[in-house]
C-alpha positions in Angstrom: -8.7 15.8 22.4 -11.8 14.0 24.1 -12.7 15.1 26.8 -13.8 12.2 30.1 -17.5 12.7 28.7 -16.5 11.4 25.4 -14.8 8.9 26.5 -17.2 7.7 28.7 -19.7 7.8 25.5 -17.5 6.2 23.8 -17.0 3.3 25.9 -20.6 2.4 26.9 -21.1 2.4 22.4 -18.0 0.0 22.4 -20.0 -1.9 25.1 -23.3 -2.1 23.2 -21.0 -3.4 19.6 -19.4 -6.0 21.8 -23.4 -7.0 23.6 -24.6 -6.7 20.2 -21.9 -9.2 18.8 -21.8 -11.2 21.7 -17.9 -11.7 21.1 -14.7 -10.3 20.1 -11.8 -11.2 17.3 -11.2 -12.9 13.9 -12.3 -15.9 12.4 -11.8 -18.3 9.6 -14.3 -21.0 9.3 -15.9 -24.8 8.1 -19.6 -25.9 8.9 -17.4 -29.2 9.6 -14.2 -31.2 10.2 -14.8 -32.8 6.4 -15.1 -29.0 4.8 -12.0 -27.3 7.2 -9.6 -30.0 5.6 -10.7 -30.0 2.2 -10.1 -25.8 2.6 -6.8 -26.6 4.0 -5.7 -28.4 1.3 -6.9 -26.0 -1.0 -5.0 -23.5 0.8 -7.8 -21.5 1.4 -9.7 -21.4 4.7 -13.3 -21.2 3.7 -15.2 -18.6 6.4 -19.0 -18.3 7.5 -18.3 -15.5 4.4 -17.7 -15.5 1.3 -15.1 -12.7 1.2 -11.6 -13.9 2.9 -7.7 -13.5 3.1 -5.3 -16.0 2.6 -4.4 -16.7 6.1 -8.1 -17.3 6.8 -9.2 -13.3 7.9 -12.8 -12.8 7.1 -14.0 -9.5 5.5 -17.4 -7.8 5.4 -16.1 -5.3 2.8 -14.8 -4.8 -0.6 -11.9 -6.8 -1.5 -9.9 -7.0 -4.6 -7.3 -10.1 -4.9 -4.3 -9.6 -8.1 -3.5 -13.4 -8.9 0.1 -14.5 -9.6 -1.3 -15.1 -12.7 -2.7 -12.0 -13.1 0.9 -10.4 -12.4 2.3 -12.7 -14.8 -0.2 -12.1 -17.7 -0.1 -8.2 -17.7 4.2 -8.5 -17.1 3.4 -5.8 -14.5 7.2 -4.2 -13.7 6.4 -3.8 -9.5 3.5 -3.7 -7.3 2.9 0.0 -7.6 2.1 -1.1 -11.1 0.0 -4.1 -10.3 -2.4 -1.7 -7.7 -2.7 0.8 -10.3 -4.8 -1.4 -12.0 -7.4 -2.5 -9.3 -10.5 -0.5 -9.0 -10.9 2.3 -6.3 -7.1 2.2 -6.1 -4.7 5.1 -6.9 -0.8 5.3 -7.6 0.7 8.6 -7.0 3.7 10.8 -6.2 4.4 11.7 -2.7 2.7 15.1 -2.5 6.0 17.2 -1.3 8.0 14.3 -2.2 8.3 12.9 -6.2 10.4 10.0 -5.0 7.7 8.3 -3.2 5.0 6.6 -4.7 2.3 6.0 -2.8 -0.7 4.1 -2.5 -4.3 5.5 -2.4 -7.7 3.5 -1.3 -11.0 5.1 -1.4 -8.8 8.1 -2.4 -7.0 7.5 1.1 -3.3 7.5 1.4 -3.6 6.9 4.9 -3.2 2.7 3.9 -2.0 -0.3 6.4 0.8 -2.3 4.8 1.4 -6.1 5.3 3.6 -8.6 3.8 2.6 -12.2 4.7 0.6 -10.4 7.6 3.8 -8.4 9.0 3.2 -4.7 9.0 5.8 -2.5 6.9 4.6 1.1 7.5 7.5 3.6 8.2 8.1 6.0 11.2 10.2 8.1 8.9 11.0 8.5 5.0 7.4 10.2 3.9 7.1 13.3 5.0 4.3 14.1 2.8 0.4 13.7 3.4 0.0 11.1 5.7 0.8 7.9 4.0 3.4 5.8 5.8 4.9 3.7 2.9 6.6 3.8 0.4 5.8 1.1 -3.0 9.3 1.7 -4.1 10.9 -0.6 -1.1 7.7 -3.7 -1.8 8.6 -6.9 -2.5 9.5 -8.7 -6.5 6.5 -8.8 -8.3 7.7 -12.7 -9.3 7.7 -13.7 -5.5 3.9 -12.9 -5.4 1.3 -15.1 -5.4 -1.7 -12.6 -4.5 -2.2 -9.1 -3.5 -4.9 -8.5 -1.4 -6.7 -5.2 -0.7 -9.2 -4.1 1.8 -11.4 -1.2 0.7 -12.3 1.1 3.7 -13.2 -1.4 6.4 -10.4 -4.0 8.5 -10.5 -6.6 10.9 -8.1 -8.2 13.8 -4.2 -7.6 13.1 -5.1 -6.0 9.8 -7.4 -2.9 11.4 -4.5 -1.2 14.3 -3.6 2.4 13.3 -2.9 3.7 10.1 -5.7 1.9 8.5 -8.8 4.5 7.6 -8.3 3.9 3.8 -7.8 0.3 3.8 -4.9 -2.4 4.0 -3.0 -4.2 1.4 -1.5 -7.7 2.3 1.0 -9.1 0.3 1.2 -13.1 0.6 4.6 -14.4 -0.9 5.3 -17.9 -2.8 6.5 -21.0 -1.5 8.8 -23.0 -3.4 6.7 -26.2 -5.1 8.3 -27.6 -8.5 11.8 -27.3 -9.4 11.7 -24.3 -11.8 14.3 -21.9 -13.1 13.2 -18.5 -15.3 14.7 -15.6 -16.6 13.1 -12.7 -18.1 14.8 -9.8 -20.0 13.2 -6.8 -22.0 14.5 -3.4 -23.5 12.3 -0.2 -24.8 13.1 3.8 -25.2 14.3 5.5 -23.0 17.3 3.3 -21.9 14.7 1.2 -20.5 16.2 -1.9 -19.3 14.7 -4.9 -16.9 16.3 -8.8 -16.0 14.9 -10.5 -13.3 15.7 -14.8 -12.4 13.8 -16.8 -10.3 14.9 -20.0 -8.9 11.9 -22.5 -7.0 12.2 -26.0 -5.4 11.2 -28.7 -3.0 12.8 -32.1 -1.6 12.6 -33.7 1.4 10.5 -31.7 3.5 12.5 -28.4 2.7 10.9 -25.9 -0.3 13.0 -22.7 -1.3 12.3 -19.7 -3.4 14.9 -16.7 -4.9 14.4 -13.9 -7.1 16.6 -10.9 -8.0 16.7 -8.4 -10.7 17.5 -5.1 -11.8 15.5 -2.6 -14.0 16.5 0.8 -15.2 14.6 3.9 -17.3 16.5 7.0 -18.0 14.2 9.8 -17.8 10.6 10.9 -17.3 9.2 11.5 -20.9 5.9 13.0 -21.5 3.6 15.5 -23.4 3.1 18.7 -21.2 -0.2 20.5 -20.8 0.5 22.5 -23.9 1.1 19.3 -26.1 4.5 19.4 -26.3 6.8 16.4 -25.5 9.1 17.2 -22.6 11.8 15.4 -20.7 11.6 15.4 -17.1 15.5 16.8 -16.4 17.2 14.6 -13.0 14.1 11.9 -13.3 16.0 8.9 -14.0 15.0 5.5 -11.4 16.9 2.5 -10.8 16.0 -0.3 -9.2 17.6 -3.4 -7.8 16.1 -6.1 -5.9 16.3 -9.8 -4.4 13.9 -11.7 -2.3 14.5 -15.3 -0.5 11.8 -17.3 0.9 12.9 -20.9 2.8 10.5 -23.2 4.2 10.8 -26.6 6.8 8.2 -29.0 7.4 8.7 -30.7 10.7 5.5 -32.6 10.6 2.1 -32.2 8.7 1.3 -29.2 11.8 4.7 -27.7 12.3 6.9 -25.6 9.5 8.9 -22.8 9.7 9.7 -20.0 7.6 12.4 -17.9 6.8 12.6 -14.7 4.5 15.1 -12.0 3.4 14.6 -9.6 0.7 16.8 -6.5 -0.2 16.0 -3.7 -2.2 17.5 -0.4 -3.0 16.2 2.7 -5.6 17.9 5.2 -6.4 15.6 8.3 -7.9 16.7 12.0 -9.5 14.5 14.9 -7.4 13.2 16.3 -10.7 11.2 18.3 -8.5 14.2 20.5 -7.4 14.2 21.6 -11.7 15.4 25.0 -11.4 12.6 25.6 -7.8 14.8 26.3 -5.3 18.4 26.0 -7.0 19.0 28.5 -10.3 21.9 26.5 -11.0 19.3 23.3 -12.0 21.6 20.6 -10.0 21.2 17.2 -10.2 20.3 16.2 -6.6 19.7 12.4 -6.0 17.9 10.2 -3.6 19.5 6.4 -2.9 16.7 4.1 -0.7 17.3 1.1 1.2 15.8 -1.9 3.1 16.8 -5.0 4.5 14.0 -7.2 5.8 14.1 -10.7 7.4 11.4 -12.8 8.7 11.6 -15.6 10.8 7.9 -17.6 11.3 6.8 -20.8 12.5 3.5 -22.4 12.4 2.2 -24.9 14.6 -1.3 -25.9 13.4 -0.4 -25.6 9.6 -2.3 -28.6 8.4 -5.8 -27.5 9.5 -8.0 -24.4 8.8 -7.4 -22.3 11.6 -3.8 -22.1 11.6 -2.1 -20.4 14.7 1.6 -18.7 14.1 4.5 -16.5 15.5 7.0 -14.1 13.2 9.9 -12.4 14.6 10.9 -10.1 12.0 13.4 -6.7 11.6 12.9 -4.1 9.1 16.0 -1.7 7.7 14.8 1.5 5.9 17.4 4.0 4.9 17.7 7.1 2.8 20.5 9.3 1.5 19.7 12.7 -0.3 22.7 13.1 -2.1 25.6 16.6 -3.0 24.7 17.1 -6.6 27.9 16.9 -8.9 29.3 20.7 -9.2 30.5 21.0 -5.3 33.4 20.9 -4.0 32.2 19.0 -1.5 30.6 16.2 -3.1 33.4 13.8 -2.6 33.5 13.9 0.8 30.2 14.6 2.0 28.4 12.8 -0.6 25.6 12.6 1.7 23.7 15.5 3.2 20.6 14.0 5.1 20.6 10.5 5.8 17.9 8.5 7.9 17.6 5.3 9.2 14.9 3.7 10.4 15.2 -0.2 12.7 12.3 -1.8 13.3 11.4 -4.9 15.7 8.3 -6.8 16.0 6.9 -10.2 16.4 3.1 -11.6 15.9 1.4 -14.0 17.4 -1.9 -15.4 15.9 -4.3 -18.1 16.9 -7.8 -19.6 15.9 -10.3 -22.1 17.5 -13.7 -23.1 16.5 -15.3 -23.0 19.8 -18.9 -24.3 18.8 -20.2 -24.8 16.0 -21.6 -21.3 14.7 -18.7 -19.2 16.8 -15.0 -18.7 15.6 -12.6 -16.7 17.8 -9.4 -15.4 16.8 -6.6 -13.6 19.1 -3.5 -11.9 18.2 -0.8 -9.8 19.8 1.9 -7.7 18.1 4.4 -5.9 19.5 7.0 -3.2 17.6 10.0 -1.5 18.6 10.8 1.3 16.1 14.3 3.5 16.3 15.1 6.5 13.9 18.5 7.7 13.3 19.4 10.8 11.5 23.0 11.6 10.4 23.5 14.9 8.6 26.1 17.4 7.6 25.8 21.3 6.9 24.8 21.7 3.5 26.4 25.5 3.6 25.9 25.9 -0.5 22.2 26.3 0.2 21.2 26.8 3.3 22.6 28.7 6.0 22.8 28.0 10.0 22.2 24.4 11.1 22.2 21.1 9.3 19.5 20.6 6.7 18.8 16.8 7.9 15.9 15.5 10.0 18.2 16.5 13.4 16.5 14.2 15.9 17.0 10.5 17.1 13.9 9.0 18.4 12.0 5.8 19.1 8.3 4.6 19.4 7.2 1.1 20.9 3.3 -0.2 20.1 1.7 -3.0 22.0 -1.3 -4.3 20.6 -4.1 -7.4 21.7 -6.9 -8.1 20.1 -9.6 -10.5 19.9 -12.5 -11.8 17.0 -15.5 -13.4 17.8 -17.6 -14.2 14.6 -20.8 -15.9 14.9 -23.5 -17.5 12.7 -27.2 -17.3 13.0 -28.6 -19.3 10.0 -27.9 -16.8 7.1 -26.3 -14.1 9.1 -22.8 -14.0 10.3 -21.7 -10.9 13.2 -18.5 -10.2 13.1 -16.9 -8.0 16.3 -12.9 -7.1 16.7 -11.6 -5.2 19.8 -8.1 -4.0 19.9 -6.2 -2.5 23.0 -3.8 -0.3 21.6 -0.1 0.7 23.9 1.7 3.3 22.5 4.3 4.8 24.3 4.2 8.3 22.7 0.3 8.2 23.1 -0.7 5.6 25.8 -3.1 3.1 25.5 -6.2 3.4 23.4 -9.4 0.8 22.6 -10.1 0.1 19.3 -12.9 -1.3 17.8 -15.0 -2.3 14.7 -18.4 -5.1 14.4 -19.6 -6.2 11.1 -22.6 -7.9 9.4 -23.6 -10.7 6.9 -26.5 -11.3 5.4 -27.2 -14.3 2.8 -30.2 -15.3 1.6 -29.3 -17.6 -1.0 -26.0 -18.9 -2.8 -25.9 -16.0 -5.1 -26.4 -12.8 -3.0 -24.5 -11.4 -0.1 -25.2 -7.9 2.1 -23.1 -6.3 3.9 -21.9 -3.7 6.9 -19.5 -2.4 9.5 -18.5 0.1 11.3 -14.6 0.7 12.5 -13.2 3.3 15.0 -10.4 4.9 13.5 -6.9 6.1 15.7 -4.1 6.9 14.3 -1.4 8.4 15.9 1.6 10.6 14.3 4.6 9.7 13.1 8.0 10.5 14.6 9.0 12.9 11.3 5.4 14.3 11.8 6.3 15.2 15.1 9.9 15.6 15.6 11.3 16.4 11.9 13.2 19.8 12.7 15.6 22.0 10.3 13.3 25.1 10.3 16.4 27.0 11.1 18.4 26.2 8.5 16.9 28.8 5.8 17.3 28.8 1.6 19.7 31.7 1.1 17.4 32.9 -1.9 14.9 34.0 0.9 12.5 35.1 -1.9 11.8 31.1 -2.9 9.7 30.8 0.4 11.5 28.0 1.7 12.7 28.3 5.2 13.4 24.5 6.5 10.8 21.4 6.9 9.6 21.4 11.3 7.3 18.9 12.7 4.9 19.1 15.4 5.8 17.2 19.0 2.0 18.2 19.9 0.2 16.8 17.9 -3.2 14.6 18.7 -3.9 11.4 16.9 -6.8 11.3 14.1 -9.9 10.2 15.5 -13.4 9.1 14.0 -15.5 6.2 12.3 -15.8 4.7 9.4 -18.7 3.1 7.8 -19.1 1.1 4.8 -21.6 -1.1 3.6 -22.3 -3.0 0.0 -23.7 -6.2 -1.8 -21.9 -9.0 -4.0 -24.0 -10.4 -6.7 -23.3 -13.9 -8.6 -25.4 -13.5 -11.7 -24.0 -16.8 -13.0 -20.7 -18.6 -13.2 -19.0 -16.2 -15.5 -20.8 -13.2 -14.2 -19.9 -11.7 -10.4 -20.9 -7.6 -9.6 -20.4 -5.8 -6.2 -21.3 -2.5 -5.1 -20.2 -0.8 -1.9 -20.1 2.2 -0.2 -18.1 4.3 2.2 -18.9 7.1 4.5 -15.8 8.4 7.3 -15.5 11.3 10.0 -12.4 12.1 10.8 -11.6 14.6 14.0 -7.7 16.3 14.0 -6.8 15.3 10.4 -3.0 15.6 10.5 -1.1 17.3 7.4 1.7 18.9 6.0 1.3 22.4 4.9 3.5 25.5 3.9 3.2 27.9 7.1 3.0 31.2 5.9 3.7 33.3 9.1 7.9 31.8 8.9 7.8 29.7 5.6 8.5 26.5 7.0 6.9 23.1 6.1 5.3 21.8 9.2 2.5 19.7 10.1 -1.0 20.5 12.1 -4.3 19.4 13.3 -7.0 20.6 11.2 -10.4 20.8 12.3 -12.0 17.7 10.6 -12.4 15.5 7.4 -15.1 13.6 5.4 -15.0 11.1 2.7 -17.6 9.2 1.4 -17.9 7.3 -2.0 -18.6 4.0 -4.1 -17.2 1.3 -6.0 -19.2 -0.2 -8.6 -17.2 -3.8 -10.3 -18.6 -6.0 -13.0 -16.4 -9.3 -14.2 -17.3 -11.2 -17.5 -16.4 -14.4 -19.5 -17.7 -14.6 -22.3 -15.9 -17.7 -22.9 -12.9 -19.7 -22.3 -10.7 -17.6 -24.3 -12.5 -14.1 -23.3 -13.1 -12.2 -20.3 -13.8 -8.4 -19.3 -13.9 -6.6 -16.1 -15.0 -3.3 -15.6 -15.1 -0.8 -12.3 -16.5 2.5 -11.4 -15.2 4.5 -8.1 -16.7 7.7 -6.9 -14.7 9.5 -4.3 -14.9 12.6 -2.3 -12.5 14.1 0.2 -13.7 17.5 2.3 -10.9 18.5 4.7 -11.9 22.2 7.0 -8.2 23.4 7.2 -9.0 26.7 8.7 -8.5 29.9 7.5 -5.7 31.1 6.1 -4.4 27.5 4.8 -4.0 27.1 1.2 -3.1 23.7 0.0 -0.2 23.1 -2.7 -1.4 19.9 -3.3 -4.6 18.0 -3.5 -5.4 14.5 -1.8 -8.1 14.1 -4.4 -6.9 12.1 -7.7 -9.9 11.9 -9.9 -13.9 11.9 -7.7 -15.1 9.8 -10.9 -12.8 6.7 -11.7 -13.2 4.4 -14.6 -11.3 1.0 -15.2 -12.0 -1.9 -18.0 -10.2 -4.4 -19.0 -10.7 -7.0 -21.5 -8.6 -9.9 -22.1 -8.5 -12.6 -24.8 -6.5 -16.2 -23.2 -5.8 -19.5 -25.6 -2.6 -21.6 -25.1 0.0 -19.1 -27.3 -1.5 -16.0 -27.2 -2.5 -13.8 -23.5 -3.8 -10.3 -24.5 -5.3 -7.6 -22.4 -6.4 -4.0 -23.4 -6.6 -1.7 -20.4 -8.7 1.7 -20.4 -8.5 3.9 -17.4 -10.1 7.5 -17.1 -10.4 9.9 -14.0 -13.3 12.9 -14.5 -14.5 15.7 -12.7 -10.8 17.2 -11.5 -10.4 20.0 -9.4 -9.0 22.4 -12.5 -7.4 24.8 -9.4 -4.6 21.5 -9.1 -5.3 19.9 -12.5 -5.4 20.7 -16.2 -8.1 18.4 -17.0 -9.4 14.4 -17.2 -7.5 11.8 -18.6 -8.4 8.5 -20.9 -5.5 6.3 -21.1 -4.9 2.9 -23.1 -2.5 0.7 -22.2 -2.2 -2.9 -23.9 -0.1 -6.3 -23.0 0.6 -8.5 -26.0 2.2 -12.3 -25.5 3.0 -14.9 -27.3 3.9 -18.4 -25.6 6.8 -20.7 -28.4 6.8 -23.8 -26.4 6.5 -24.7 -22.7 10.3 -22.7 -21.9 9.8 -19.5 -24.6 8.2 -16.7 -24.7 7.8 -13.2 -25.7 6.0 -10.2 -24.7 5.3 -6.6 -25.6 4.4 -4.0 -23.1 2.6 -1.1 -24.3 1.9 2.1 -22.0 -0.2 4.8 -22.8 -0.7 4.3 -26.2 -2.4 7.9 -27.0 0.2 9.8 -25.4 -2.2 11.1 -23.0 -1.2 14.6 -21.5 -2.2 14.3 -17.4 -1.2 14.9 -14.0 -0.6 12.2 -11.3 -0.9 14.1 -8.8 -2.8 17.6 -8.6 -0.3 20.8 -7.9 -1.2 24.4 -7.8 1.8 24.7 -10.9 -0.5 23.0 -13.1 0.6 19.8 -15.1 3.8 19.9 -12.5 3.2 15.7 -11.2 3.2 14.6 -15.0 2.4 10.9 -16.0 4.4 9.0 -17.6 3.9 9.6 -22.0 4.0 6.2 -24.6 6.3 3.9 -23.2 7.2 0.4 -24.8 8.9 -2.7 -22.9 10.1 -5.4 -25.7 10.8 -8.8 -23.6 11.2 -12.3 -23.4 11.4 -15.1 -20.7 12.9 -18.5 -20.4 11.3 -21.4 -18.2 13.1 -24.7 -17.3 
């Protein structure tokens, strides 16, 4: 906890940022009327730098933007998929939890979610590690036209809590031409996937619809001795739709509307024969039902000013395995449900000419229902579900002032924070821009980090009910209603380099302190899984990406990450899992483009693993081929893994226990009218 020294040190640094910066929130951009409307139409907002979102958010960090057309081109099955392939970025299992994936930045799970700027992390549903969503309940790859990800460093409504790795923002399409397509593919496995897509415009209304289904039966791959396994009770399906309706009143006024519904179901393969001799097949189902309602009121010029109302349904059943006699009636023994509320307001001026300001609120209501039933073929004593009903509200303000002085732009952000679990807290971070000349471009920040627990962190409580094979070590899952938030800085820092037109490099850096890390661990004194404050963390690393053409037809792109995570847990805390993936990561990909043919080979490697969680590195090849018939065929061939590499996802103290996937092979077409 700070003490009133702290805070008071705090505060008078806070004062100095903002003196220093002269200012306070977000930007967006134009040396003039004539270049802000030429942006607009492009439908990009051109800031002071050279590095910004869609909606017009500068930022003075690393940032990696997947293109529709990147989506498209590599057939990439779901967004965990598409981020899997960006550099510095990591796909993994939930660390107690193999129905989760989740995302990792800078080798940070803890990662701000958006979608069209509206913030989708969870209260509940993840109760491993400390990441707060989950990439199974994202939005249809096809409804995608970018993905954009913030390495380490955030500004206005993107930096609130939750944020110390990054943030991903997910900007959806808007109907344009009348277009129908339909894509189907099969490969081993009982690997299935169909997906439609529907797109218009007329008369000041646009609409866009997609839905689809996709289906593999099990988890094959080659185990740490070389042999080929089959993950038993690792089946996935998914189903999905997503609806996107737009109105423009006039050229400055619109509204939006969006609904997408998805639902996965998962087997726990991770319950193999661990805590149940009998090997049942227990099952996870999840849910969500989002809507969106957003209207915009300067939508024809640069700085663009909006409000969303939106409501998020999360929900997830754990599932009787077939063989009890209960598994009719009760077919669900832990179900949670999670409500959220929120709307965001956004607004941006140009106040002189070398001084944008942005200001935002957002407010969220958040409510968690748990229903259970006694799961007596287990367990014994009380219900094995989540057993509390809680809520959380956050109020947040902030404001961005960035300014230009000749070739450098300071950017500052401060953020009051109302959390009625944790009270109000100021947030801050300040940035610079240096650039000399067209091709070059320095930069660095610093942010404050907060980020407070989740309800399962702290209320999650079935540590009486207790596995009646004692001798497993599994005594119920309890969470901590005392916990502080995480506290600290981050710091990051870098350069972008245009060599030439077909040649871009950037190189940043990353250095965070963390006070009270927050994690799940196994507590050896009652056997329980519960959650603590540690003593502290540090990370620190780099990201090194090169991009290519060598001509029209071909193009590489290559990265390098470095990361390293050092978390003081005390003594007497050993970790089951590890929140490092791989400290050296390599990606390249090189892809040849005419007007039949789109091709991409994909190499990936992780080096210098921890071999106490992990049975070695990893080199993996994976490889799109597809071939365009005429402008409404076409056919593709997805090809995963080619060498059957043996490796771990995750790292587990049973070694090779997260596998990856083995070879896998997608055989598809797709129709466009």
């Amino acid at each position: 906890m700070h003490t009133r020294t702290q805070k008071h040190t705090a505060a008078v640094l806070t004062a100095l940022v903002l003196l220093s910066l002269t200012g306070t929130v977000l930007a967006a951009p134009g040396k003039d009327a004539a270049r802000a409307d030429k942006a607009a139409r492009a439908d990009k907002v051109s800031a002071f730098t050279d590095a910004t979102l869609a909606d017009g958010t500068p930022v003075s960090a690393a940032l990696t933007v997947i293109t529709a057309e990147d989506i498209h081109d590599n057939h990439f099955g779901s967004v965990a998929e598409a981020l899997d392939y960006a550099p510095g970025v990591t796909v993994t299992a939930g660390s107690a939890n193999t129905s989760q994936q989740v995302v990792r930045i800078n080798g940070d799970d803890r990662v701000a979610f958006f979608v069209d700027g509206r913030r989708q992390n969870l209260e509940s549903g993840l109760p491993n590690g400390r990441a707060t969503y989950d990439l199974d309940m994202a939005v249809p790859v096809n409804a995608i036209e970018r993905i954009e990800i913030i390495h380490g460093y955030s500004t206005g409504k993107y930096m609130n809590y939750d944020a110390p790795g990054g943030a991903i923002n997910i900007v959806t399409k808007k109907g344009k031409e009348h277009k129908f397509q339909f894509e189907g593919a099969r490969g081993p496995y009982k690997a299935w996937h169909w997906e439609a897509t529907l797109e218009g415009s007329a008369d000041g209304w646009s609409w866009f619809g997609t839905g689809g289904r996709d289906n593999i039966d099990a988890l094959h791959y080659k185990s740490v001795d070389g042999d080929k396994e089959t993950m038993p009770n690792s089946s996935v399906n998914r189903r999905e739709m997503y609806y996107r309706f737009d109105r423009q009143f006039t050229p400055s006024q619109a509204l939006t509307l969006t609904y997408g519904h998805f639902s996965n179901d998962r087997g726990l393969w991770l319950s193999r024969g661990w805590w149940d001799d009998n090997d049942h097949k227990y099952a996870y189902e999840k849910l969500a039902n989002n809507l969106s309602l957003t209207y915009h009121y300067k939508d024809n010029q640069a700085l663009k000013g909006t409000v969303s109302l939106y409501h998020l349904y999360n929900q997830g059943d754990t599932y009787y395995p077939e063989g009890y006699e209960d598994q009719d009636t009760l077919p669900s023994y832990s179900r949670w449900k999670t409500k959220t509320n929120g709307i965001d307001w956004q607004d941006s001026w140009q106040v002189q000419k070398d001084t944008l300001v942005t200001a935002g609120a957002t407010w969220r209501h958040t409510t968690v229902e748990n229903e259970t039933n006694k799961f007596a073929y287990m367990f014994e004593g009380e219900n094995f579900g989540k057993n509390y009903d809680k809520g959380v509200s956050n109020l947040s303000a902030y404001v961005t002032t960035q300014r230009r002085f000749g070739k450098l732009t300071m950017t500052g952000t401060s953020l009051l924070n109302h959390n009625t679990q944790f009270d109000n807290e100021y947030v801050y971070s300040g940035s610079l821009e240096y650039r000399p000349d067209d091709k070059l471009t320095l930069f660095g920040s610093v942010e404050r980090i907060y980020d407070t627990p989740t309800l399962d962190e702290m209320y999650y409580n079935n540590d009486s009910a207790t596995l009646r094979n004692g001798d497993k070590g599994i005594h119920g899952i309890k969470g901590n209603p005392d916990l502080d938030p995480e506290e600290g800085f981050n710091w990051n820092g870098g350069l972008r380099y245009k060599f030439s037109e077909n040649t871009n490099l950037s190189l940043s850096g990353f250095v965070s302190h963390i006070n009270n890390p927050i994690n799940w661990y196994y507590d050896k004194s009652d056997g329980s899984l519960t959650t603590k404050n540690f003593e502290s963390q540090n990370k620190q690393g780099l990201q090194l990406a090169i991009d290519h053409r060598f001509s029209p037809k071909y193009s590489l792109n290559a990265s390098y990450a470095y990361t390293h995570l050092d978390t003081d847990y005390g003594d007497g805390i050993d970790r089951f899992y590890t929140d490092e993936v791989a400290p050296h990561q390599f990606k390249a990909m090189a892809k040849y483009k005419d007007s039949r043919w789109t091709n991409s080979l994909l190499f990936t490697a992780g080096l210098g693993r921890d071999d106490n969680y992990f049975s070695g590195n990893y080199y993996v090849l994976d490889a799109n081929v597809n071939y365009k018939f005429n402008k409404h065929w076409s056919s593709y061939v997805k090809l995963r893994n080619l060498l059957n590499e043996s490796y771990e996802t995750l790292g587990s103290r049973e070694i090779g226990g997260v596998p990856a996937w083995g070879r896998t092979a997608l055989f598809g077409f797709e129709y466009t009218y």
